[in-house]
N, C-alpha and C positions, 0 to 999 in steps of 0.2 A: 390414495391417488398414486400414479407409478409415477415414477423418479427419472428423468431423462439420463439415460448413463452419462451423456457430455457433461451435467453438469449435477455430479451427485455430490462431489464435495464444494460446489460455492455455496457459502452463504451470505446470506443478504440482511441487512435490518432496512427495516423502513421507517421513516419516523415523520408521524403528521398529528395534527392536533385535531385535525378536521377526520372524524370516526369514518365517514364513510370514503373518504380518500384512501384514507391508510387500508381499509378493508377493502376497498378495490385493488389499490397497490399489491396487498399480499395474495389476494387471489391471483391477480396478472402473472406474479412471479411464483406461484406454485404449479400453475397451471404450464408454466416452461420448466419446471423441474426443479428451480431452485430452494435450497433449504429458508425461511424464511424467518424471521424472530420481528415483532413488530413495536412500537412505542407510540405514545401519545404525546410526549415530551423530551426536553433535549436532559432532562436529569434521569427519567427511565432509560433513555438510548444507554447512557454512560451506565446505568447498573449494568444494563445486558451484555454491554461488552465487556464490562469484568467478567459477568459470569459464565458467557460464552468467547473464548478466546480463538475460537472457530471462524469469527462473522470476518470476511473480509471486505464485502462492501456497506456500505453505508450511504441510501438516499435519502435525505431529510428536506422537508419545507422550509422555509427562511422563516416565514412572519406562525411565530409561535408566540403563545405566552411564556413569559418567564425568563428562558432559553429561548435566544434567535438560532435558527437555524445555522447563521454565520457563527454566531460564538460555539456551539457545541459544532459545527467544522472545524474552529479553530483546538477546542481542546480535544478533542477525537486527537486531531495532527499531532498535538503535543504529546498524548500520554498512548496515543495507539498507532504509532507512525506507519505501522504498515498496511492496515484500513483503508484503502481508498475511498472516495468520497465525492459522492454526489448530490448538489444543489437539486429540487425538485420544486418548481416555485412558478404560483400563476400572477405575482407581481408586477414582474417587467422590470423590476425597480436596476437601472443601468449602474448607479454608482455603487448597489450591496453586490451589484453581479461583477463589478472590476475590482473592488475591495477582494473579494471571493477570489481571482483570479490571479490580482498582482501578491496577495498576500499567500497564493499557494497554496490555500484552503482547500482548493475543489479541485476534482480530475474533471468534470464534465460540467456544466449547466442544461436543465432540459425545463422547458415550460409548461405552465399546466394551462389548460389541457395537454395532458403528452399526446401527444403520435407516439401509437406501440412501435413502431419503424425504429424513429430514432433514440427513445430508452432500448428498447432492444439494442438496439448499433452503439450505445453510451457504455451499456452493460456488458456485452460484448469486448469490447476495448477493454475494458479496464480489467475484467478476468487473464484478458490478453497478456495486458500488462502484467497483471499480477505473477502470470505463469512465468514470463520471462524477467520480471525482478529476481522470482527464485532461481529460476537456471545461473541468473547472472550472479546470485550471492555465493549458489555452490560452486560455481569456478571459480572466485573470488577465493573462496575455503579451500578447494583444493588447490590454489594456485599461492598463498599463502602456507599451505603446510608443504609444498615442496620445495619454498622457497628457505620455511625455517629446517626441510631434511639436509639441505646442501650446505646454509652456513652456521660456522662454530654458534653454539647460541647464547653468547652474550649480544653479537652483533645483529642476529636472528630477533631478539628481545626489545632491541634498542629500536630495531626498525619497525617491530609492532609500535612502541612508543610513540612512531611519531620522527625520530629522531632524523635529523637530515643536515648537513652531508653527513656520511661514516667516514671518518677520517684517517681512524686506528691501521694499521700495519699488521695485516695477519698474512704471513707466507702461505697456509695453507689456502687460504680462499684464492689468492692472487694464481697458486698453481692450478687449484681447479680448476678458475676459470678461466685461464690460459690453457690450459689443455685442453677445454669444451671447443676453444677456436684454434687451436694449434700454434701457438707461437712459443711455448717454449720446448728445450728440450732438454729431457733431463738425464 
């Protein structure tokens, strides 16, 4: 089946208990191009994401045997923080969808039946995101490695640490950065 060029490196796991959901689900999103890996359970979902360090999103059903949908949200978050993750549930059930929400488990809720509309527009979003968490990590990287080119690197070390105020006395940095703004003169 061809590959949508937009979207040839997302991948997706699906996770439903329910065979013919889940096999719907994967056709839906193969059929738009996404790479696709699928489970039956919230303890297969977690194999497959060891095994594929690839899958970025994650749709799963809440009312599962075993594993709730909510708890494998909840460990997905913990041991695979950059996974996005999406609730996929014909429940309704208000307080596992606020739990899900206030506790930060889910990027999206969509109910079942989906409307392809708005999993499209759920799944959408969150690739979105995902794109621009990366842009924003690698400037983050290059803006941290220019920040330790410029100062002496104990004080360079201390600030990855964590460490806040810097209080230390280094003539050098004080000249640099006086002369990035011009006040002194030497």
């Amino acid at each position: 089946m061809a590959v949508h060029a937009e979207h040839a490196e997302r991948v997706v796991l699906a996770v439903d208990d329910d065979e013919h959901v889940r096999k719907a689900l994967h056709r839906w999103l193969v059929a738009r191009g996404y790479t696709v890996h699928s489970a039956a359970s919230g303890a297969e979902a977690l194999q497959l994401l060891e095994q594929h360090p690839t899958i970025q999103l994650l749709i799963s059903d809440n009312d599962m045997p075993g594993m709730t949908g909510l708890e494998l949200l909840k460990e997905v978050r913990r041991s695979f923080p950059k996974v996005f993750r999406i609730m996929l549930t014909g429940t309704g059930d208000q307080q596992t969808l606020m739990r899900a929400i206030n506790e930060d488990e889910i990027y999206r809720f969509v109910e079942k039946p989906w409307d392809n509309e708005v999993l499209a527009s759920a799944i959408h979003l969150a690739f979105e995101a995902l794109t621009l968490q990366g842009e924003l990590d690698r400037e983050r990287g290059r803006s941290e490695q220019l920040l330790l080119n410029v100062l002496p690197p104990p004080i360079g070390q201390r600030l990855k640490r964590g460490e806040a105020p810097i209080a230390d006395t280094f003539p050098d940095v004080t000249i640099v950065f006086s002369d990035l703004v011009g006040f002194t003169e030497l």
